[in-house]
C-alpha positions in Angstrom: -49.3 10.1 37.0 -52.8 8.8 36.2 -53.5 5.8 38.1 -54.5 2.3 36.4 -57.8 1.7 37.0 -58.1 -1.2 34.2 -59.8 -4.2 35.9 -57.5 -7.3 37.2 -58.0 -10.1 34.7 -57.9 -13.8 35.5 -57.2 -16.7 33.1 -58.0 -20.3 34.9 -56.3 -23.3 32.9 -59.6 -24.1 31.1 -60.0 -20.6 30.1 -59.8 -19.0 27.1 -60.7 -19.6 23.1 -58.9 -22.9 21.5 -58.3 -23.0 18.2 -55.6 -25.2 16.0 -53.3 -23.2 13.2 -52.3 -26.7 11.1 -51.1 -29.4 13.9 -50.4 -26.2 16.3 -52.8 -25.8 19.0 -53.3 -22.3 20.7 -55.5 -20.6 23.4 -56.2 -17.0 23.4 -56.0 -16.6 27.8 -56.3 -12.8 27.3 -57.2 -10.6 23.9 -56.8 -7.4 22.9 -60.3 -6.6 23.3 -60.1 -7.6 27.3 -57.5 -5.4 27.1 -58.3 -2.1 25.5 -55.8 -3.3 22.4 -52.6 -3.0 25.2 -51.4 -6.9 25.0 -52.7 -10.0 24.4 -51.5 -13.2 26.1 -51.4 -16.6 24.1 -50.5 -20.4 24.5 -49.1 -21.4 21.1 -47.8 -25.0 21.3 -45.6 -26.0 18.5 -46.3 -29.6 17.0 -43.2 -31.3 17.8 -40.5 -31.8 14.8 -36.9 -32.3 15.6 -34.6 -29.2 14.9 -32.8 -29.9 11.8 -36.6 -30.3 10.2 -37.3 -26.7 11.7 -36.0 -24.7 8.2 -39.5 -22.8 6.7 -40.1 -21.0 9.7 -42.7 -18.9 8.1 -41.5 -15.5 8.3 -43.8 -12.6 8.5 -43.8 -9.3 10.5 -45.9 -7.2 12.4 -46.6 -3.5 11.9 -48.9 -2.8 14.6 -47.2 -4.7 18.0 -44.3 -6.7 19.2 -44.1 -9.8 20.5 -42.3 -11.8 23.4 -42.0 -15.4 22.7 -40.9 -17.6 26.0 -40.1 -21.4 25.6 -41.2 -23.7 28.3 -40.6 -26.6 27.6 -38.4 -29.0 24.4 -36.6 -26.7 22.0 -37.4 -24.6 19.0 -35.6 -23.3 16.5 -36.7 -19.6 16.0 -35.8 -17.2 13.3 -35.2 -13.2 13.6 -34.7 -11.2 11.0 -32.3 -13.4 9.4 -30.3 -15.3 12.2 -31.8 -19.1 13.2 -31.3 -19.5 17.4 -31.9 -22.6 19.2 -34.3 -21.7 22.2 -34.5 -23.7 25.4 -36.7 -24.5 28.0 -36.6 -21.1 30.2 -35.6 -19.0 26.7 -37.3 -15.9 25.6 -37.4 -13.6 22.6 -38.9 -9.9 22.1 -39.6 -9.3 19.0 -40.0 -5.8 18.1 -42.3 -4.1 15.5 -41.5 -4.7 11.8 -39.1 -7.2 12.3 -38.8 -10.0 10.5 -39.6 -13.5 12.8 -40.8 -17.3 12.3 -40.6 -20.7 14.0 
């Protein structure tokens, strides 16, 4: 086995590229580019809107990558190809290629 020789990476809490998507804020804390196209790490956070509200979920897929979804704090209601789950505090979702997701 080949080993690793990527560099370490480090993402302070004022790190990172801001941007808002509508009244959702995210931070890019590690891209694709920093990381020869491997991963990407992301802080999305979800304006808040109480559950029962949560029903467009804009669903869309992804050809190229997955993606792993972990809930830290409040709730969301998260849609997978086409079951609705209410995530948790502490819950977390992998999402694989071409499957269908939203929140």
């Amino acid at each position: 086995m080949t080993p690793d020789t990527s560099p370490s990476i480090v993402s302070e809490a004022t790190d990172g590229r801001a941007f808002e998507d509508g009244a959702d804020r995210v931070r890019i804390l590690i891209s694709g580019a920093q990381t020869g196209g491997d991963y990407s790490v992301l802080e999305w956070i979800v304006a808040p809107l109480p559950l029962e509200a949560q029903t467009s979920f804009c669903p869309h897929r992804h050809g190229l990558y997955e993606e792993t979804f972990l809930v830290l704090k409040g709730a969301l209601a998260f849609l997978l190809d086409d079951q609705v789950t209410e995530l948790a505090a502490g819950d977390f979702v992998r999402v694989p290629k071409e499957t269908r997701h939203g929140y």
